[in-house]
C-alpha positions in Angstrom: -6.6 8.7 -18.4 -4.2 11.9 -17.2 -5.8 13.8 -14.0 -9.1 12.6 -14.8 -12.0 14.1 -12.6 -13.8 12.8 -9.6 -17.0 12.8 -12.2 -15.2 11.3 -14.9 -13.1 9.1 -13.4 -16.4 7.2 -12.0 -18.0 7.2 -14.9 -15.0 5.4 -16.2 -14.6 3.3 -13.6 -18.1 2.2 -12.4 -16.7 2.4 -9.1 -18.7 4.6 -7.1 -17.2 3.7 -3.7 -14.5 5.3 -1.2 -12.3 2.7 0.7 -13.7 1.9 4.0 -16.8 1.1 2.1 -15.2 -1.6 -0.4 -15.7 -5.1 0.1 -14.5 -9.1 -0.8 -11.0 -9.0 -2.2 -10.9 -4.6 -3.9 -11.2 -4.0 0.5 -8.6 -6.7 2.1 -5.6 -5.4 -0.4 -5.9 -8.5 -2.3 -6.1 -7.1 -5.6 -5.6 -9.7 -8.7 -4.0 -8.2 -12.0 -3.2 -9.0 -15.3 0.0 -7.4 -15.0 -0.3 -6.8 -19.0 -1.4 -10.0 -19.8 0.7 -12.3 -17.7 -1.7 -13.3 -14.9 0.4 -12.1 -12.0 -0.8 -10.1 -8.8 -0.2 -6.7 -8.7 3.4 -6.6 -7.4 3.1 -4.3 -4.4 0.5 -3.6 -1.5 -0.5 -0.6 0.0 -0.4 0.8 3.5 -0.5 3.5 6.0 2.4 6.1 7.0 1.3 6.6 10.3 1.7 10.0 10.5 -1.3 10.6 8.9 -2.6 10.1 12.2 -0.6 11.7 14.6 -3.3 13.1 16.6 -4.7 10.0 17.6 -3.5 7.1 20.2 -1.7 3.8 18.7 -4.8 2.3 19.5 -7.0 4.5 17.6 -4.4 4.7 14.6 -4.9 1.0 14.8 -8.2 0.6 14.3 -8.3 3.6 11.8 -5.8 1.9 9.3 -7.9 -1.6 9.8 -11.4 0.5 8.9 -9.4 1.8 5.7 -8.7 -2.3 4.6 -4.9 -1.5 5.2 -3.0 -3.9 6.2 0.5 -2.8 6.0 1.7 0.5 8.8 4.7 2.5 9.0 4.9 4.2 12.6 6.2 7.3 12.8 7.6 8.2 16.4 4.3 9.6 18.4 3.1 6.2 18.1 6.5 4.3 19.3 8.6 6.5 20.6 12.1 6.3 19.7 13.1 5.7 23.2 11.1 2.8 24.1 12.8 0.5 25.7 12.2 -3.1 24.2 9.1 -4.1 26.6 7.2 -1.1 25.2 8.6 -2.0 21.8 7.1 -5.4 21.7 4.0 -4.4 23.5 3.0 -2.2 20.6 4.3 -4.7 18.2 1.8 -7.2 19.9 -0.7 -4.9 19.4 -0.5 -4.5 15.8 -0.1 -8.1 15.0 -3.4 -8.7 17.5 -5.5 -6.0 15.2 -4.2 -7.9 12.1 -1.9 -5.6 10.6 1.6 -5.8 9.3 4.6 -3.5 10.9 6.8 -3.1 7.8 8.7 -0.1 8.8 9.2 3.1 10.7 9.5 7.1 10.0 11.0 9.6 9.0 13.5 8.7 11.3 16.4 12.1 11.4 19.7 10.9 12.4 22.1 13.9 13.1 24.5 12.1 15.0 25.9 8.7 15.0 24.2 8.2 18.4 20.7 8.7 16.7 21.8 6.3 13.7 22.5 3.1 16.0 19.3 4.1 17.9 17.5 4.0 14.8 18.7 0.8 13.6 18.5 -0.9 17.3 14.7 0.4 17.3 14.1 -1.2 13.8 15.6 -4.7 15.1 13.5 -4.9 18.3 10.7 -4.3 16.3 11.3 -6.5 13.5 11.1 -3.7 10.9 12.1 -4.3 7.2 12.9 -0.8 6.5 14.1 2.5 7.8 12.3 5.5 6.1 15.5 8.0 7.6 17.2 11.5 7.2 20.4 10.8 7.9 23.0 13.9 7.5 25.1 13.3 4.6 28.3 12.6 6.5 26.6 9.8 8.2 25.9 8.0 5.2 28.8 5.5 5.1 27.9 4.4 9.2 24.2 4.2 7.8 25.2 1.9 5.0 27.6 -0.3 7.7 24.4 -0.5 10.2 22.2 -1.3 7.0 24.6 -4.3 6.4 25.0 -5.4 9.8 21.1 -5.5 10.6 20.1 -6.2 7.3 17.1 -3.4 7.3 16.6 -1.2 4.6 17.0 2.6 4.8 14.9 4.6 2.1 16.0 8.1 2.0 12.4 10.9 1.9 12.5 13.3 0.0 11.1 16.7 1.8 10.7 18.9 -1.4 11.3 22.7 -1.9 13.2 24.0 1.3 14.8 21.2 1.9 18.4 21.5 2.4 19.9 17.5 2.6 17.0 15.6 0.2 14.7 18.0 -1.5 14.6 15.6 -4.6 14.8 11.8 -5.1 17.9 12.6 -7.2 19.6 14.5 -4.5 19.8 11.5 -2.4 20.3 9.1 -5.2 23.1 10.8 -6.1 24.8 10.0 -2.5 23.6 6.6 -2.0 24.0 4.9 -5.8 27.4 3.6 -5.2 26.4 2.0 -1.7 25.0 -0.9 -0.9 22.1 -1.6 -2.6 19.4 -1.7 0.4 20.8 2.2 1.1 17.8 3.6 -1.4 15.2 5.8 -1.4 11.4 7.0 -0.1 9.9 8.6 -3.2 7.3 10.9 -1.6 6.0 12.1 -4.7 4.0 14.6 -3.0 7.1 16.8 -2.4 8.4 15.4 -5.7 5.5 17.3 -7.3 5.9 20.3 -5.3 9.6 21.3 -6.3 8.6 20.5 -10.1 9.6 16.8 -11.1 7.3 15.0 -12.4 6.8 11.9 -10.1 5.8 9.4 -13.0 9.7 10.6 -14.5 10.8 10.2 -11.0 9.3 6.6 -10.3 11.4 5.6 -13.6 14.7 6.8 -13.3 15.2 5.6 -9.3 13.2 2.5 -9.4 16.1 0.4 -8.6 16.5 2.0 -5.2 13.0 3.0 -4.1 12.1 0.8 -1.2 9.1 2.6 0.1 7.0 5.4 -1.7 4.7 7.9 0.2 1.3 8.3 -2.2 -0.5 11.7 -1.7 -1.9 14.6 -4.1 -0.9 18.0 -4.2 -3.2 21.0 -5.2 -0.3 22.9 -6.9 3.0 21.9 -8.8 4.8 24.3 -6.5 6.4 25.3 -3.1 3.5 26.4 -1.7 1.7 22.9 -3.0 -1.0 21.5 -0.2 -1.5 17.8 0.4 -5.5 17.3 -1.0 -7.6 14.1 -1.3 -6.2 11.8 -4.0 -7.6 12.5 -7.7 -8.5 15.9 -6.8 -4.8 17.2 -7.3 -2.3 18.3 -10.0 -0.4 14.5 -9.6 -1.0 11.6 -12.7 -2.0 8.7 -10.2 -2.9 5.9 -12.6 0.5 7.0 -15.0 2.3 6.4 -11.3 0.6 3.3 -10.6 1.4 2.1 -13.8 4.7 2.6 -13.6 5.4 0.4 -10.7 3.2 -2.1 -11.6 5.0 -2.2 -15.4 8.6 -2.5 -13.4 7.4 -4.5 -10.5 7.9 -2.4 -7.9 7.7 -5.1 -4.8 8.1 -2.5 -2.0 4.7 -0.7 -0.2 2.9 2.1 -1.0 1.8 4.0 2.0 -0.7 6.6 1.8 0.6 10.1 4.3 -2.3 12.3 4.6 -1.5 15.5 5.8 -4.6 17.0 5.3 -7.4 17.2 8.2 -4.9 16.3 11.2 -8.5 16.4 13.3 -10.2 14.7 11.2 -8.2 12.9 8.6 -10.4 10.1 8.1 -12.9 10.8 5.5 -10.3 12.3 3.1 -8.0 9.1 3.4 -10.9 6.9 2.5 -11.5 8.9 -0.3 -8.0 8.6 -1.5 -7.6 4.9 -0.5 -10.9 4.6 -2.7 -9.3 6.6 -5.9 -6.1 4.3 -5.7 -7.8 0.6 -5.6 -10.4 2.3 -8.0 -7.4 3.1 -10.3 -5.6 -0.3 -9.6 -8.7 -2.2 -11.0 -9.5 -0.2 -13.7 -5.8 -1.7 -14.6 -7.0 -5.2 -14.1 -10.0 -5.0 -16.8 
């Protein structure tokens, strides 16, 4: 089932239905597998990098994520700014939990000096985040790892692909972090992953004991110039990526960052939310 088509990929399926329009359990997230046989639940759950939003209000974003059956977010900073003080924090924490959603993390976060890493990480506490998705500059990385003991909160490195001069590649920051304590890991945006020529699916394998968050998107092109598309309509093996983390029980979320349609980014996410938990259940048959 390698890049299979829109067309054929519903006539494998049977599943002719994008994801605000699913219902019952393939809607809520609640997705039952196999898991090869062994009657577990799928391992992971998906979610929202807020970003794919950015031109819309918190309250908006909000109640966009919910009509997608989401129920996992990642902010990036338009929606909570980095300088909130905590009353603003916890307002918009409140807000979340009110509309039923879960506030797992926050990003990309760039740290260029230590007075941006402790902000980070003071941000993160306040609003009860499990996990940083960060840039921090490379000579930062040992006062990232202290604050990532001290706070306990995860930082997963992103990747940024061709042009970029810290991470372009899960490797490059692997390579910095490996040795460090083991919550110092990685944001696989395979997106970008595609982009600068690594195969994702290779990608998801080799790092998977430091990825703590993944960014899921499609890419019309394995190459620099590559343009985030609508899931299963790109270059990117989806179900082969899927597959992998569900074979190594990847426990972390998979948030979709739609950087298509900034206007209107709404029918182009359902459609990819809908490809993905098509994908997932043809797994569980």
């Amino acid at each position: 089932m390698k890049n299979p088509s829109r067309r054929k990929f519903l006539q494998l399926t049977g599943i002719g239905i994008a994801g605000s329009m699913l219902s019952g359990k393939v809607a809520s997230g609640q997705i039952k597998f196999r898991e090869w046989n062994r009657g577990n639940e799928m391992p992971f759950e998906l979610g929202l990098a807020s970003y794919s939003l950015r031109k819309f209000s918190l309250d908006e974003t909000l109640q966009m994520t919910t009509r997608l059956g989401l129920k996992n977010i990642a902010f990036k900073s338009m929606h909570l700014p980095l300088d909130s003080d905590e009353a603003q924090i916890k307002e918009a924490v409140l807000k979340v939990k009110k509309a039923g959603l879960n506030l797992y993390g926050a990003g990309v976060i760039y740290m260029a000096n230590e007075e941006e890493v402790n902000r980070a990480f003071e941000y993160a506490q306040t609003a009860g985040l499990k996990v940083i998705i960060g840039v921090p500059e490379h000579d930062l990385l040992p006062l990232v790892e202290e604050k990532v003991k001290a706070y306990d909160i995860k930082l997963a490195i992103h990747n940024h692909g061709p042009g970029d001069k810290r991470y372009p590649s899960a490797e490059s920051a692997y390579e910095k972090i490996k040795n460090m304590d083991s919550r110092m890991g990685l944001c696989l945006d395979i997106g970008h992953t595609q982009r600068i020529g690594i195969d994702p699916v290779k990608s998801a394998r080799q790092f998977m004991d430091r990825i703590h968050d993944v960014h899921i998107k499609d890419v019309d092109k394995a190459a620099g110039e590559g343009q985030t598309v609508e899931i299963g309509r790109g270059v990117i093996d989806i179900p082969s990526f899927l597959k992998v983390l569900i074979e190594r029980r990847y426990s972390g979320k998979v948030s979709f960052e739609f950087e298509k349609d900034g206007d209107d980014p709404l029918p182009g996410l359902a459609e990819s939310v809908g490809y993905v938990r098509g994908c997932l259940v043809t797994m569980s048959l």
